[in-house]
mmCIF entry with sequence, helices, sheets and N, C-alpha, C, O atoms, coordinates in Angstrom:
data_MODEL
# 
_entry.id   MODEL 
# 
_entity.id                         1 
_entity.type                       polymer 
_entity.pdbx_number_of_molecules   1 
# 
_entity_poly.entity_id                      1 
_entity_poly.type                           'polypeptide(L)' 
_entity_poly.nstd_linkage                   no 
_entity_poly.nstd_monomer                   no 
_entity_poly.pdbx_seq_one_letter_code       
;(UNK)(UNK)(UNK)(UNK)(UNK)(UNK)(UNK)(UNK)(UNK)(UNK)(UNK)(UNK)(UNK)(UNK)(UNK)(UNK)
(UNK)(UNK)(UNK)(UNK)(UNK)(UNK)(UNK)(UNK)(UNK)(UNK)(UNK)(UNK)(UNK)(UNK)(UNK)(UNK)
(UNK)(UNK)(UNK)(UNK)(UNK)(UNK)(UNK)(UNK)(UNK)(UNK)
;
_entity_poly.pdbx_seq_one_letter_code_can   XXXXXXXXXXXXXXXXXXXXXXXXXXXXXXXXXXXXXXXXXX 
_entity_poly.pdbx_strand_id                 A 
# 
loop_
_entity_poly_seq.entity_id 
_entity_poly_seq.num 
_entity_poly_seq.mon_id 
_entity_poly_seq.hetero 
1 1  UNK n 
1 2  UNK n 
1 3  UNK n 
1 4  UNK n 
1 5  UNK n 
1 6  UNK n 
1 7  UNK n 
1 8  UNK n 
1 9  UNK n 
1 10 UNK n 
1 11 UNK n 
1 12 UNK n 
1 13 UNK n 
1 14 UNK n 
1 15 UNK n 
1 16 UNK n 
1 17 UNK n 
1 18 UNK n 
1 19 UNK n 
1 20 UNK n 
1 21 UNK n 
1 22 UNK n 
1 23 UNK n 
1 24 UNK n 
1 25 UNK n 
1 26 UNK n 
1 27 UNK n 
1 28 UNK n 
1 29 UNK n 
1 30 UNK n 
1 31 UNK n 
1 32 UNK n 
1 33 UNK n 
1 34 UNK n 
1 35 UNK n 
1 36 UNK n 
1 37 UNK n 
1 38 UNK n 
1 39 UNK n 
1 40 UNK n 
1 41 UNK n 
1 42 UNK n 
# 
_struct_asym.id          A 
_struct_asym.entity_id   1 
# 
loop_
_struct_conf.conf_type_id 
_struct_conf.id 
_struct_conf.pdbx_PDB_helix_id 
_struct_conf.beg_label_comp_id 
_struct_conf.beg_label_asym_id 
_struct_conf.beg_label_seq_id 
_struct_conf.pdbx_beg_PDB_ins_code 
_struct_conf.end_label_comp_id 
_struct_conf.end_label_asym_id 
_struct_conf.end_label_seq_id 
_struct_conf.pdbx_end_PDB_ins_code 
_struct_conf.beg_auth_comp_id 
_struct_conf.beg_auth_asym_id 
_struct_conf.beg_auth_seq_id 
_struct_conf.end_auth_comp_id 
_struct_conf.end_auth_asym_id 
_struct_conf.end_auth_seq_id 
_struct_conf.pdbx_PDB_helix_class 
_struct_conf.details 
_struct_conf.pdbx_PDB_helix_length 
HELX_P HELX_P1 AA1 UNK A 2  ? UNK A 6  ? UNK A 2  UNK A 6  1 ? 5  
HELX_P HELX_P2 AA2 UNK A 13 ? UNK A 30 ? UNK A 13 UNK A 30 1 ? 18 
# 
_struct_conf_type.id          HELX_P 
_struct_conf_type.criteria    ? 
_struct_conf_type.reference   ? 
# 
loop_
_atom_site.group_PDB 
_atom_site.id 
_atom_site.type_symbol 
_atom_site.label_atom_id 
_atom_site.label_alt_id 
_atom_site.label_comp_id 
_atom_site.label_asym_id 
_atom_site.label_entity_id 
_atom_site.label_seq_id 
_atom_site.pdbx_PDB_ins_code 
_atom_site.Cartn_x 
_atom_site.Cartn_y 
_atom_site.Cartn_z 
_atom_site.occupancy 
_atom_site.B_iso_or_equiv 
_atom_site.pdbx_formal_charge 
_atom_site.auth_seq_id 
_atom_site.auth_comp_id 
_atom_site.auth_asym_id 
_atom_site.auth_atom_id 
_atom_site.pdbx_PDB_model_num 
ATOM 1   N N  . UNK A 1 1  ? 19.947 221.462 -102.184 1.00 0.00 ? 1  UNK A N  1 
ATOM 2   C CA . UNK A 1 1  ? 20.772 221.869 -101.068 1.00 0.00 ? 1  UNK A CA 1 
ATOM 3   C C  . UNK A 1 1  ? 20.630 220.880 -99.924  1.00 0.00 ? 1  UNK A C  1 
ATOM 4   O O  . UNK A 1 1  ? 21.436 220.546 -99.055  1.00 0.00 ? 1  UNK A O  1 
ATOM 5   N N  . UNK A 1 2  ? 19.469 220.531 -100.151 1.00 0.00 ? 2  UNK A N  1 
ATOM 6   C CA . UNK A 1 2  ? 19.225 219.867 -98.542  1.00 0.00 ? 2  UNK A CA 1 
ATOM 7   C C  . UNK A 1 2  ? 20.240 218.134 -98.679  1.00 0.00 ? 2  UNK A C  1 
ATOM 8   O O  . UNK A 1 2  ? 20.600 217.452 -97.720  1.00 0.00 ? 2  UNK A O  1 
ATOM 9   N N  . UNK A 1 3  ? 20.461 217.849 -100.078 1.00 0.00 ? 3  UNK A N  1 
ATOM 10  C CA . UNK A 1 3  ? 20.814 216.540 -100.164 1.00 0.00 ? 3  UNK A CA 1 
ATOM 11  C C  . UNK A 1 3  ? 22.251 216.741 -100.111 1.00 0.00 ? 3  UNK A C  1 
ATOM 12  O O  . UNK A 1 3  ? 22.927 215.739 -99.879  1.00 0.00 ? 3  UNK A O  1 
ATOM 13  N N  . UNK A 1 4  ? 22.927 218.009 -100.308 1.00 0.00 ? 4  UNK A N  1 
ATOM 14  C CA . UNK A 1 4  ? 24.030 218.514 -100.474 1.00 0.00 ? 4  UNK A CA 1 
ATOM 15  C C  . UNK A 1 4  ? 24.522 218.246 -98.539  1.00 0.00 ? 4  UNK A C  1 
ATOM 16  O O  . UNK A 1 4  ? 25.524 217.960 -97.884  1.00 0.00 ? 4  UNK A O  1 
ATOM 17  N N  . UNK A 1 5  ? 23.541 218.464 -98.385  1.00 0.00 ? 5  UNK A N  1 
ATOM 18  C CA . UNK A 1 5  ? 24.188 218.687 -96.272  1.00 0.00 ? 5  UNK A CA 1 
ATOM 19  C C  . UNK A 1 5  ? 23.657 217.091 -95.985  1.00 0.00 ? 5  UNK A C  1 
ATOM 20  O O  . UNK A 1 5  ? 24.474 216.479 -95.296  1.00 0.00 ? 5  UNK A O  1 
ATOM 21  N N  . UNK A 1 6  ? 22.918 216.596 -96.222  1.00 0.00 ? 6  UNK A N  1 
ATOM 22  C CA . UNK A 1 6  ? 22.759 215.387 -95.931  1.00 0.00 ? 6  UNK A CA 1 
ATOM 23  C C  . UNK A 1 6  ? 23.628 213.918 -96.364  1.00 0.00 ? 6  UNK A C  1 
ATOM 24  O O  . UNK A 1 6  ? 23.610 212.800 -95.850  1.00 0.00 ? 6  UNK A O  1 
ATOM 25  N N  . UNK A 1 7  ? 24.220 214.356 -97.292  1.00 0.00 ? 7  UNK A N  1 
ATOM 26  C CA . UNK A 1 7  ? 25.348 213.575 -97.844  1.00 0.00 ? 7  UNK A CA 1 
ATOM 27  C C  . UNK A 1 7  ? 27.330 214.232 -97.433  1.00 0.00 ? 7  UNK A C  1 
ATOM 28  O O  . UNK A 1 7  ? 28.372 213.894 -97.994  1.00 0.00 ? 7  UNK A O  1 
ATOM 29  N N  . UNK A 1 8  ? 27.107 215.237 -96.254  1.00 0.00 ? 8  UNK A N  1 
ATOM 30  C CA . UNK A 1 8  ? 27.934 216.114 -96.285  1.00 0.00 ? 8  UNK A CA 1 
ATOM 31  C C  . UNK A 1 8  ? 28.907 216.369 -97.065  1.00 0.00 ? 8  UNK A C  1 
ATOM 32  O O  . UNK A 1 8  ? 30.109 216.437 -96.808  1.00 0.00 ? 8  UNK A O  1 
ATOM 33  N N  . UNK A 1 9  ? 28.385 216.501 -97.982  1.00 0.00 ? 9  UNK A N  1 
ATOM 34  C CA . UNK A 1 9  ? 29.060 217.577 -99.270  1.00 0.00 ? 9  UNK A CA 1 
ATOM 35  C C  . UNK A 1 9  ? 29.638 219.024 -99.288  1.00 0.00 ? 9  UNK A C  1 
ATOM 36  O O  . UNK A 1 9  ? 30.533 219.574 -99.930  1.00 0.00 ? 9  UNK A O  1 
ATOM 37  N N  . UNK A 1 10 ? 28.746 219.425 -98.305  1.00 0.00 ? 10 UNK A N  1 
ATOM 38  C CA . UNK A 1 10 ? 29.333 220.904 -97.893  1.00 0.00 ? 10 UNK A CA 1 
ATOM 39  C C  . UNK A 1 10 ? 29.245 221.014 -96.650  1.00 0.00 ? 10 UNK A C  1 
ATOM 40  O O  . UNK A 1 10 ? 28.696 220.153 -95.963  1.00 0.00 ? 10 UNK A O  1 
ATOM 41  N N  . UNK A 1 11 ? 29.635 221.812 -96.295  1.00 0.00 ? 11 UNK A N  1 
ATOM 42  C CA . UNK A 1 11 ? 29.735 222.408 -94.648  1.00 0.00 ? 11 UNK A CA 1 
ATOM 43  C C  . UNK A 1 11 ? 28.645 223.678 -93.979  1.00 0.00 ? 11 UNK A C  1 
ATOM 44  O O  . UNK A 1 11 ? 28.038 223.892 -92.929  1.00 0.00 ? 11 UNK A O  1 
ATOM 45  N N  . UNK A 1 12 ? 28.847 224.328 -95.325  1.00 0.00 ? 12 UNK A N  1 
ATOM 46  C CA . UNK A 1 12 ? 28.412 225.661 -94.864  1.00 0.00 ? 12 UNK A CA 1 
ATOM 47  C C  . UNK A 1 12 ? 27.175 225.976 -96.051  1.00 0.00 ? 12 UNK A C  1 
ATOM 48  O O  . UNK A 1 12 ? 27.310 225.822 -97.265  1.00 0.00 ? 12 UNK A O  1 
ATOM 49  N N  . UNK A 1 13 ? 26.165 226.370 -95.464  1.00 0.00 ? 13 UNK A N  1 
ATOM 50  C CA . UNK A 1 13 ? 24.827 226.902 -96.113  1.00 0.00 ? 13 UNK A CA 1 
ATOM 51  C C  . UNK A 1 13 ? 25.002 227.873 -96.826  1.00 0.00 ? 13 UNK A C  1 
ATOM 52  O O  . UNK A 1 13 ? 24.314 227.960 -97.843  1.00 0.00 ? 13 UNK A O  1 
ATOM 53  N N  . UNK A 1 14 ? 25.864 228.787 -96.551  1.00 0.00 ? 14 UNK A N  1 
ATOM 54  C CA . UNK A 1 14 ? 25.837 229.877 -97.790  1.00 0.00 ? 14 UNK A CA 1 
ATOM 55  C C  . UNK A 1 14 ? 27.110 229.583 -98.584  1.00 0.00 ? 14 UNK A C  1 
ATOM 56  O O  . UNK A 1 14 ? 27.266 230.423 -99.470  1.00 0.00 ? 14 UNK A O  1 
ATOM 57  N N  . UNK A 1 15 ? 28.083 228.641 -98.544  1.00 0.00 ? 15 UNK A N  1 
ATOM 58  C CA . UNK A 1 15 ? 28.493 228.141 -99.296  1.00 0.00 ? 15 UNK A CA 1 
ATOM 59  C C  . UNK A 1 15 ? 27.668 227.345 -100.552 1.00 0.00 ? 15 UNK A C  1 
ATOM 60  O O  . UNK A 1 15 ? 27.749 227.447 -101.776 1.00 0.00 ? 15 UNK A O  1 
ATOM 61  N N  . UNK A 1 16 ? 26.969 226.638 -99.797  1.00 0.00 ? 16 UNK A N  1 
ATOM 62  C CA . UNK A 1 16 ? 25.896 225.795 -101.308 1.00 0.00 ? 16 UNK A CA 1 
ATOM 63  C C  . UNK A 1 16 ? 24.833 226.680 -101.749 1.00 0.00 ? 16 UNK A C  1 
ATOM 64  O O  . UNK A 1 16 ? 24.304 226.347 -102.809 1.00 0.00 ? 16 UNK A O  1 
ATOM 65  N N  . UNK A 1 17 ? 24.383 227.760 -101.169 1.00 0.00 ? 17 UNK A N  1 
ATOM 66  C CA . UNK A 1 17 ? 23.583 228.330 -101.934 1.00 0.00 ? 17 UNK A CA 1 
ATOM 67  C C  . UNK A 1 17 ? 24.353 228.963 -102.982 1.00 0.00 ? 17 UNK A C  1 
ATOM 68  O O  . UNK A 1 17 ? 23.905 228.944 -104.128 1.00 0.00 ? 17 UNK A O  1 
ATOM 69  N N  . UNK A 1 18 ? 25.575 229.580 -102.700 1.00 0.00 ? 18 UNK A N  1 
ATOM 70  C CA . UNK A 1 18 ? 26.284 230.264 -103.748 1.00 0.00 ? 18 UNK A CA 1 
ATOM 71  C C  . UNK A 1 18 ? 26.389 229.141 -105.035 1.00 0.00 ? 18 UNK A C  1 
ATOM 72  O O  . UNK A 1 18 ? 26.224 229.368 -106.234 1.00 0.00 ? 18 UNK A O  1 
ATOM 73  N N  . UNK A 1 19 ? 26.602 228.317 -104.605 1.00 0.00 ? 19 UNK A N  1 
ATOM 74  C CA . UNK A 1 19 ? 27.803 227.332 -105.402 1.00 0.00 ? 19 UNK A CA 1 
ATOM 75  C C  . UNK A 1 19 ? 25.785 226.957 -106.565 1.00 0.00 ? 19 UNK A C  1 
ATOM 76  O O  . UNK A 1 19 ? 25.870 226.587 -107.737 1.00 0.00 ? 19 UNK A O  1 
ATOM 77  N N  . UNK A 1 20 ? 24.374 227.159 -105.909 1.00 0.00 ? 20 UNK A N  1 
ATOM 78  C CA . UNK A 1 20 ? 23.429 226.723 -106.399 1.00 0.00 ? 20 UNK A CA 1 
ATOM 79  C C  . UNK A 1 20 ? 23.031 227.832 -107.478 1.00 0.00 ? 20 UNK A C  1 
ATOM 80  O O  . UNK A 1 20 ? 22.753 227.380 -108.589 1.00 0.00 ? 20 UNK A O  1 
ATOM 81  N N  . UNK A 1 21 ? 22.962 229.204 -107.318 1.00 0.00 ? 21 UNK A N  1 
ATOM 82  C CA . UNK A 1 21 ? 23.034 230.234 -107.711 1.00 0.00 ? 21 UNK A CA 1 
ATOM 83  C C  . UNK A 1 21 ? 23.975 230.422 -109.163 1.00 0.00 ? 21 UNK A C  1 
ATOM 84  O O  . UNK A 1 21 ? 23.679 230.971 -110.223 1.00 0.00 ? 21 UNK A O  1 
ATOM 85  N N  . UNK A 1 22 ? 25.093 229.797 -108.774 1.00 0.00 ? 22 UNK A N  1 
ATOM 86  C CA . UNK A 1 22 ? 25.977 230.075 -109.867 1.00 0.00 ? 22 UNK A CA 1 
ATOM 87  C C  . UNK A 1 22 ? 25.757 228.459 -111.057 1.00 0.00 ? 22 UNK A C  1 
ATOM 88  O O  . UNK A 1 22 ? 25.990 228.344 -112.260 1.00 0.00 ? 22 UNK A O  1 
ATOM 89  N N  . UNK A 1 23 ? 25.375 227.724 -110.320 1.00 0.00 ? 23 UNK A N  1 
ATOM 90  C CA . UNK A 1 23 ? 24.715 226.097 -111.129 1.00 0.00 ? 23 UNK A CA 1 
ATOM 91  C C  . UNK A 1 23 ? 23.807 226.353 -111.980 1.00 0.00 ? 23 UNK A C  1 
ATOM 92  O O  . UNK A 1 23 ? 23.820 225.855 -113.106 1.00 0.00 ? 23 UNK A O  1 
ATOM 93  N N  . UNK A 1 24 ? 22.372 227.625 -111.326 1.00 0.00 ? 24 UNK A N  1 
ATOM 94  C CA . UNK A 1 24 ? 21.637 227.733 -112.087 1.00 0.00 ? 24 UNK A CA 1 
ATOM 95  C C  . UNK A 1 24 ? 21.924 228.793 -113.421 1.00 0.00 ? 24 UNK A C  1 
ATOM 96  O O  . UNK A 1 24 ? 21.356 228.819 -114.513 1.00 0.00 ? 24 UNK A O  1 
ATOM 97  N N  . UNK A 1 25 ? 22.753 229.433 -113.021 1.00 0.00 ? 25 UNK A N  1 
ATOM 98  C CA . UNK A 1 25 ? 22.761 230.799 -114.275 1.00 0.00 ? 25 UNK A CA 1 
ATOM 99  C C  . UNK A 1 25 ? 24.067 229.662 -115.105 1.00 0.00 ? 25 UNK A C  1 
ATOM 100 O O  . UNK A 1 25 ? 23.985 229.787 -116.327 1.00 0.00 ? 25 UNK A O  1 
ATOM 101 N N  . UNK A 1 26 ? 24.621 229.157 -114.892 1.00 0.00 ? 26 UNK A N  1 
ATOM 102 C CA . UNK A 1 26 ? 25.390 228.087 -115.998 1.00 0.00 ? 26 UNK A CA 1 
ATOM 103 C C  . UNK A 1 26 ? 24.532 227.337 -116.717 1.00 0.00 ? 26 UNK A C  1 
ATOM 104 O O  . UNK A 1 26 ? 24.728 227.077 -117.904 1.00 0.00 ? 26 UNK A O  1 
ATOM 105 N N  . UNK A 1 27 ? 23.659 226.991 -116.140 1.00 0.00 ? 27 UNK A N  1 
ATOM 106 C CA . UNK A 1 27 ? 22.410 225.990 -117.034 1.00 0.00 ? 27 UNK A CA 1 
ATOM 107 C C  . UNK A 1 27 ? 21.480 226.819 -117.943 1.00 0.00 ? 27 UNK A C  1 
ATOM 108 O O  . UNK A 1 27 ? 21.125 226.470 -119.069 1.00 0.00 ? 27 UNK A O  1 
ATOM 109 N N  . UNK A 1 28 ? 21.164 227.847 -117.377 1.00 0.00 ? 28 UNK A N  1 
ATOM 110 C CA . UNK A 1 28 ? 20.527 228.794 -117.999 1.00 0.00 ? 28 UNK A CA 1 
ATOM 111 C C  . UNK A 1 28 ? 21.133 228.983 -119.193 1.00 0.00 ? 28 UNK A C  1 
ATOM 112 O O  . UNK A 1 28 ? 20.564 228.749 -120.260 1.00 0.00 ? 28 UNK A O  1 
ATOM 113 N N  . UNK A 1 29 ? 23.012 229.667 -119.042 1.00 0.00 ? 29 UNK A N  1 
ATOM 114 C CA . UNK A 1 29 ? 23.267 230.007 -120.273 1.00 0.00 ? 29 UNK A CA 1 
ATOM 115 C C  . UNK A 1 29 ? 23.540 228.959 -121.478 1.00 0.00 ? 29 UNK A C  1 
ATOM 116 O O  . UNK A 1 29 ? 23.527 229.202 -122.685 1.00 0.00 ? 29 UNK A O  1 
ATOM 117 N N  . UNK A 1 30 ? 23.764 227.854 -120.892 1.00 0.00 ? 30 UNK A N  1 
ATOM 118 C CA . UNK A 1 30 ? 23.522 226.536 -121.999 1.00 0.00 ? 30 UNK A CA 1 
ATOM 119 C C  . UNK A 1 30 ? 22.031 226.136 -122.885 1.00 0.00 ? 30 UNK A C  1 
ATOM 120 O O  . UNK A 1 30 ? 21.777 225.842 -124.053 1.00 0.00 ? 30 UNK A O  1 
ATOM 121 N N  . UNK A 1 31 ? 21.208 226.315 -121.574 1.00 0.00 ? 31 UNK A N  1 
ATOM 122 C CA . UNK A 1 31 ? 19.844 226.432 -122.061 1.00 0.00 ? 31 UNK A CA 1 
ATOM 123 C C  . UNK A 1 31 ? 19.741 227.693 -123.145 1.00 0.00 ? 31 UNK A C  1 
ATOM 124 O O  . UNK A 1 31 ? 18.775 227.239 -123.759 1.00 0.00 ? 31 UNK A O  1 
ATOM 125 N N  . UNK A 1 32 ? 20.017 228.874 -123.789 1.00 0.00 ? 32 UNK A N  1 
ATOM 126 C CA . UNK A 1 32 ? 19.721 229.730 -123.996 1.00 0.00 ? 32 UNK A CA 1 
ATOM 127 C C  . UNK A 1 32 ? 21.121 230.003 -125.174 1.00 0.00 ? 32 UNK A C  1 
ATOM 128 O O  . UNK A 1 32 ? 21.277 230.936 -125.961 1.00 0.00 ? 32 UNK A O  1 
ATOM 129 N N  . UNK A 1 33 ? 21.989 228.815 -124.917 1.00 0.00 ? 33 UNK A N  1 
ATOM 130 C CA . UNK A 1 33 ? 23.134 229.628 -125.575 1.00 0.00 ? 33 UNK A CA 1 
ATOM 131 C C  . UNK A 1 33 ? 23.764 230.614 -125.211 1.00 0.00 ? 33 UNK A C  1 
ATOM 132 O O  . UNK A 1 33 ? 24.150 231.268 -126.180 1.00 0.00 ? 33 UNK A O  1 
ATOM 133 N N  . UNK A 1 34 ? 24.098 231.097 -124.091 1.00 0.00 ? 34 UNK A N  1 
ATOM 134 C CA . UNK A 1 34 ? 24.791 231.989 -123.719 1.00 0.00 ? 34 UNK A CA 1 
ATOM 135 C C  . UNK A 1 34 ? 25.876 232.372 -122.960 1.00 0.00 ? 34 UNK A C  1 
ATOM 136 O O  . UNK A 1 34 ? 26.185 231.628 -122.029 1.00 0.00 ? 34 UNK A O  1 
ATOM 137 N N  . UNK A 1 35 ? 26.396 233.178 -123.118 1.00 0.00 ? 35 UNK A N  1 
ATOM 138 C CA . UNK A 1 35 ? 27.761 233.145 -122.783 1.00 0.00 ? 35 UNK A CA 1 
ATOM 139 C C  . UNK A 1 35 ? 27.721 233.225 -120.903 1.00 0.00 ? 35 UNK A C  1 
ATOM 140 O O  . UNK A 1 35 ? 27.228 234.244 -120.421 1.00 0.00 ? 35 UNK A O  1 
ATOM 141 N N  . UNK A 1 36 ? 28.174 232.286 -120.080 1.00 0.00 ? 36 UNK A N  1 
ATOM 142 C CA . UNK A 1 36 ? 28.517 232.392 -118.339 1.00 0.00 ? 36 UNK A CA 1 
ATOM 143 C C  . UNK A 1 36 ? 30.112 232.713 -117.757 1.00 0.00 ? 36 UNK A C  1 
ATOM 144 O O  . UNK A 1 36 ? 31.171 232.143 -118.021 1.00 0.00 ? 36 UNK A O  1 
ATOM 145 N N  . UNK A 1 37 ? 29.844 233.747 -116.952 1.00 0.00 ? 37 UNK A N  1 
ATOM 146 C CA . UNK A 1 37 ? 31.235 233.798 -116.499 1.00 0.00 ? 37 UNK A CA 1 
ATOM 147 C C  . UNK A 1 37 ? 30.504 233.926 -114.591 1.00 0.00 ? 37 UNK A C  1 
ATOM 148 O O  . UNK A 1 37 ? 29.490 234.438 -114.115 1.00 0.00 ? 37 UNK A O  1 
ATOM 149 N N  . UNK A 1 38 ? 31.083 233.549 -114.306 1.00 0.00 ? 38 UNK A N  1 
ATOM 150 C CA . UNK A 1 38 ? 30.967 233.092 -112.729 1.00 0.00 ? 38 UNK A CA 1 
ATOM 151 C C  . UNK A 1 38 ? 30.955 234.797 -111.518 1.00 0.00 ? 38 UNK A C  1 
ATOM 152 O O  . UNK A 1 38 ? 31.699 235.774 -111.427 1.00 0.00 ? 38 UNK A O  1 
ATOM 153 N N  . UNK A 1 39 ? 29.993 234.458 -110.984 1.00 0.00 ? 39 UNK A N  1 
ATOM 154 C CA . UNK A 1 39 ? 29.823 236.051 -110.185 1.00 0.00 ? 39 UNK A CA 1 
ATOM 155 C C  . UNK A 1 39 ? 29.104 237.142 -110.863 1.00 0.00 ? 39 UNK A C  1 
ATOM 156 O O  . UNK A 1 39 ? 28.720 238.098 -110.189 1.00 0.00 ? 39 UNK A O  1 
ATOM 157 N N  . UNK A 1 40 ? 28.835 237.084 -112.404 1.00 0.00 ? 40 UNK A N  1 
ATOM 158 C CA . UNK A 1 40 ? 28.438 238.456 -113.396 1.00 0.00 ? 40 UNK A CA 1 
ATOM 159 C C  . UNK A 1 40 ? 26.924 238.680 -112.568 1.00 0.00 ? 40 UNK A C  1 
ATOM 160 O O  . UNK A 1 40 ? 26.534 237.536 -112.335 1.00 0.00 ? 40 UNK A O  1 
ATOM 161 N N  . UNK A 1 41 ? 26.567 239.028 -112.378 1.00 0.00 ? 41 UNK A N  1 
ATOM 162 C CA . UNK A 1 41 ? 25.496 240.029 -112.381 1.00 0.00 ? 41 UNK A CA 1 
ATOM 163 C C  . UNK A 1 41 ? 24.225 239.115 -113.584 1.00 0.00 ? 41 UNK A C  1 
ATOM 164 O O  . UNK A 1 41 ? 24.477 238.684 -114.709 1.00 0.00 ? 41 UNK A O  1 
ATOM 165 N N  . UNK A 1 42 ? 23.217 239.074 -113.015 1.00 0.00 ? 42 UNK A N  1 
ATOM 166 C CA . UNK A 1 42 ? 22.326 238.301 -113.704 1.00 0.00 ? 42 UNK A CA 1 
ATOM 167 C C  . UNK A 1 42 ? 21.703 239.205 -114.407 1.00 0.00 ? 42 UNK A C  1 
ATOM 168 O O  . UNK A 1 42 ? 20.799 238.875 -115.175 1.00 0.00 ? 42 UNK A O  1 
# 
């Protein structure tokens, strides 16, 4: 996140946390094989 505002990439902090949140459960479900749909409930 922090390289995300330092390169201004984003604007808004709870914009990149979301956008980090949803990065990690996509990696996860690749890691794991599993199916990601964006917003679900972890």
């Amino acid at each position: 996140m922090d390289t995300l505002l330092e390169l201004e990439l984003v604007s808004r902090l709870d914009h990149a946390a979301y956008l980090g949140r949803e990065l990690e459960k996509a990696e996860l479900a690749l890691r794991f094989n599993r199916s990601y749909a964006q917003d679900d409930i972890f």
